[in-house]
N, C-alpha and C positions, 0 to 999 in steps of 0.2 A: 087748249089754246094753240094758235101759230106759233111757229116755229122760224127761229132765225140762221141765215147762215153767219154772217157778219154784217157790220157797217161797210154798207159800199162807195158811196162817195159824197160828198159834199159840193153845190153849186156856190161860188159868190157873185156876187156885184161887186163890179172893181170902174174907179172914174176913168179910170185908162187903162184898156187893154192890150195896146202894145206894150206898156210900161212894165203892167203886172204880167202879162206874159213871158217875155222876159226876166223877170226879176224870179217867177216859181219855177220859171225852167234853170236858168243859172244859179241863182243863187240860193232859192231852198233842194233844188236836185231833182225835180219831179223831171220826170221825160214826157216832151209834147209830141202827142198823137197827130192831134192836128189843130189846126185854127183857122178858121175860117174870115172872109173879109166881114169886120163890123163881131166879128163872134159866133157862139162860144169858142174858146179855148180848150182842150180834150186834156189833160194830164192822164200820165197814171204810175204806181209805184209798184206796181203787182203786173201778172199774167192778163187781167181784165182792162176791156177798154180804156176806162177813163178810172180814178177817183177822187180828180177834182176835177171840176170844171166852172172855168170863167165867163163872166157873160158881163158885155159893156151894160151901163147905168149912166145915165141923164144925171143922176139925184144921188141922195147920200149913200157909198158902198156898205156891204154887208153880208149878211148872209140869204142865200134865197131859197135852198131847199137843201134835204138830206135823203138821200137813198139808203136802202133796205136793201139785204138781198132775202130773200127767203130758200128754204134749202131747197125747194120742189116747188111743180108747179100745183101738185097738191094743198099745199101747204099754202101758196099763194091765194088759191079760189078759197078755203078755210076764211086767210085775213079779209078778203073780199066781203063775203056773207058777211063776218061781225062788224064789219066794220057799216054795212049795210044796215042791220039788226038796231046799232047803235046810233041810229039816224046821221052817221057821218056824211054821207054822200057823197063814196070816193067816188074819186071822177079817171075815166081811163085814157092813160095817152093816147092823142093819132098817131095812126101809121106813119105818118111822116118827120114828127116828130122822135120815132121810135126807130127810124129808120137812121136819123140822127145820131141817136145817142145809141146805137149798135146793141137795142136790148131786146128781148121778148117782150110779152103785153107786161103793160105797168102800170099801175094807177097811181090817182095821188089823192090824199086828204090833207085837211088842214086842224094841226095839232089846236083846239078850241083853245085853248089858257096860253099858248107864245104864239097862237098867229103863224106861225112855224109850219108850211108847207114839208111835207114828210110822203117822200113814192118809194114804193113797193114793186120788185120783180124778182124773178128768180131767175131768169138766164140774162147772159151779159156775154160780148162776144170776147174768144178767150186770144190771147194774142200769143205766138206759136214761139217769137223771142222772146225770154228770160227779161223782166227789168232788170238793166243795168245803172248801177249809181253812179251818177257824175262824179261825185266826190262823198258825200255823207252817205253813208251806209242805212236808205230808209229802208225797212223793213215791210211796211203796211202802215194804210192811214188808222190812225190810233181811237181817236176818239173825239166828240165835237163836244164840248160845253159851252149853256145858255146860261145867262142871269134872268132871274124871274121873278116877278112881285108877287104874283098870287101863288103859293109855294103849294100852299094843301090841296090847291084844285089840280095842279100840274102833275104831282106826284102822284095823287088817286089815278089818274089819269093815265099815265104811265106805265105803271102796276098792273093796274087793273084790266085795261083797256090794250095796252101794247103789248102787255106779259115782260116788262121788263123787269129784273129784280134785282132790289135794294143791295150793295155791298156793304156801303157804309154810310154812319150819317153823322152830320156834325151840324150842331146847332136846326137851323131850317137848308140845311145844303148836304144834296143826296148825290152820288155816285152809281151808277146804272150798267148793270149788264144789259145786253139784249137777247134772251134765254133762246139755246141754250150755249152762246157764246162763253167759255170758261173767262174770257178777261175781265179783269175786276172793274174796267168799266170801258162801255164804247159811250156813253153819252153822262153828262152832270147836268145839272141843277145847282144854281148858286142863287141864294137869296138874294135881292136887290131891289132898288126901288123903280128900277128902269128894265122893261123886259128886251134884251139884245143879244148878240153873239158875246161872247165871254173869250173864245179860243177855239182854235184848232190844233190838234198834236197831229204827227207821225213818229212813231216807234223806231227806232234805230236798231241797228247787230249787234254796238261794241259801244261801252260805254267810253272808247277814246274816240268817239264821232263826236260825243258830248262837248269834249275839249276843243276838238279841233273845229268842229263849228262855231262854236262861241269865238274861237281866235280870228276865225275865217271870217266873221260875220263883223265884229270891231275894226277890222281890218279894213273890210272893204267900206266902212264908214256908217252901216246898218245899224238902226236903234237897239241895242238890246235894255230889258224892260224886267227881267225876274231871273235869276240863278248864275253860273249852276247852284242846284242845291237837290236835294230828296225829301218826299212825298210822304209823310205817314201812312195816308190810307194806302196806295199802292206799291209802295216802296219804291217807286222810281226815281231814276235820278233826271233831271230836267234841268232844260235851260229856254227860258222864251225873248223872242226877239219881234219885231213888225213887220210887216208887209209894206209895200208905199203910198196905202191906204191908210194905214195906223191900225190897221188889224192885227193882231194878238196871233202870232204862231208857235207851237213848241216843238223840239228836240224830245224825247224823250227813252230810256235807256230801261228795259226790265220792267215788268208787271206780275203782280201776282194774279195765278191760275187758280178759277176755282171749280173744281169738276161740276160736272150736271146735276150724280147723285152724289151724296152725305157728303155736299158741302157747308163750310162753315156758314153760321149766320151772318147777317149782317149785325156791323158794330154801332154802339154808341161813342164815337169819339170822343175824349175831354176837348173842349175848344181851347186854343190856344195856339203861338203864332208857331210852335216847335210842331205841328201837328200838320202844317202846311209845309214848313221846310224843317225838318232835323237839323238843318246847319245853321238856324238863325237867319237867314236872308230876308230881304221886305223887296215885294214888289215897285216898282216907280211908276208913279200917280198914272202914268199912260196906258198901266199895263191892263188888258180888258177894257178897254175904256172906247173903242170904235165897234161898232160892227150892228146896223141895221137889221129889225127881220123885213124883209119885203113883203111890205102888206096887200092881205089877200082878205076874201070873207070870211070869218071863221064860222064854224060850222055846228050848231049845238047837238047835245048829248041826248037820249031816251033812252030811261030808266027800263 
């Protein structure tokens, strides 16, 4: 199977781009590349062009794609084939599009069970300044989680088909490396009745960014929606707050690493609220509760 290098960026739909532009450059820390009139918006948190990016929406915001990097471009024509093989029928960016977004060839398929647009490339232009943090100490974009009603078909899918592998699991709600990523997870799966965006993390340096953006983020009048608190399966400590969309973003401090080889299994979690946050905290009814997938054709499977 394909090979991953990391999670590279995340696209959303935002109702207002000067707004959110603003608000992910100030006030979550990402540094803007560039933005263009009408859009997209270029973030990035790393050496790499972008990894987020904004793009205006007419209709309800949310989420609209997720990048891949793969480690080669070997490794890329690999995913290509299966994903050919698997009657997906990726489809490959224009050049001008490509020209855009500062990347080598890239294709895209559409994840069949979330509808969920998912593009693949392995080069990304590399930018020769160091990110520097405004003020929170991001690290790297961390990891994207979905809620999804059709759990078994999503996760076979996953697995099998994207080669990602199970960390942990609790109840119908899975935690995903993207192999051979050692972090205990770049993507989740959350049970739900309604298949959407769930959240977006970035991983922080110093677990006093945790504190001081929570202070920062009250402060300036910003909803915060869950934490601080810590993560049983990854042991992180976290804190989530919104977007001005009501999008679901987090803080988070620490992950467990799990090597390539003789790593641990994945677990069966006990369920229970201590297993979500060690300190007792409860989400507020808002938290997870925005974020569209922008619907696309999805594309079926051959056995």
């Amino acid at each position: 199977m394909f090979r991953y290098k990391k999670l590279g960026y995340v696209a959303l739909n935002v109702s207002n781009l000067k707004k959110s532009t603003d608000y992910y450059e100030k006030m979550v820390g990402l540094q803007l590349v560039e933005s263009n009139e009408g859009g997209p918006s270029f973030f990035r948190c790393s050496n790499d062009h972008h990894n987020v990016i904004l793009y205006q929406i007419n209709a309800e915001p949310g989420i609209k794609r997720v990048g891949f990097q793969l480690e080669n471009d070997e490794q890329l024509e690999m995913a290509y084939r299966e994903f050919v093989k698997r009657g997906l029928q990726p489809v490959e960016v224009e050049k001008e599009e490509l020209s855009e977004l500062k990347q080598g060839r890239s294709f895209r398929i559409i994840e069949p069970n979330t509808g969920l647009e998912l593009e693949y490339y392995s080069k990304i232009m590399y930018m020769v300044k160091d990110f520097v943090p405004r003020h929170t100490k991001i690290q790297r974009l961390g990891h994207v989680v979905l809620n999804v009603s059709n759990m078994d078909e999503a996760i076979e899918f996953f697995v099998n088909v994207l080669n990602f592998k199970v960390s942990d699991q609790l109840d119908d709600n899975y935690w995903l490396r993207c192999f051979p990523s050692p972090y205990h997870h770049s993507f989740a799966l959350i049970k739900n009745k309604e298949t959407k965006l769930h959240h977006v993390n970035f991983m922080v340096t110093d677990i006093d960014d945790i504190g001081i953006a929570r202070n920062r983020i009250l402060n300036a009048g910003v909803q915060d929606v869950f934490g601080p608190g810590r993560h049983e399966p990854s042991t992180s400590i976290f804190f989530y707050f919104l977007d001005p969309d009501g999008m679901t973003l987090e803080y988070s401090f620490g992950m467990e690493e799990i090597p390539e080889t003789n790593g641990r299994e994945a677990r069966i979690l006990e369920p229970g609220p201590l297993t979500l946050d060690r300190w007792g905290g409860k989400p507020d009814p808002r938290f997870a509760s925005t974020g569209k997938i922008e619907e696309k054709v999805k594309t079926s499977i051959s056995n």
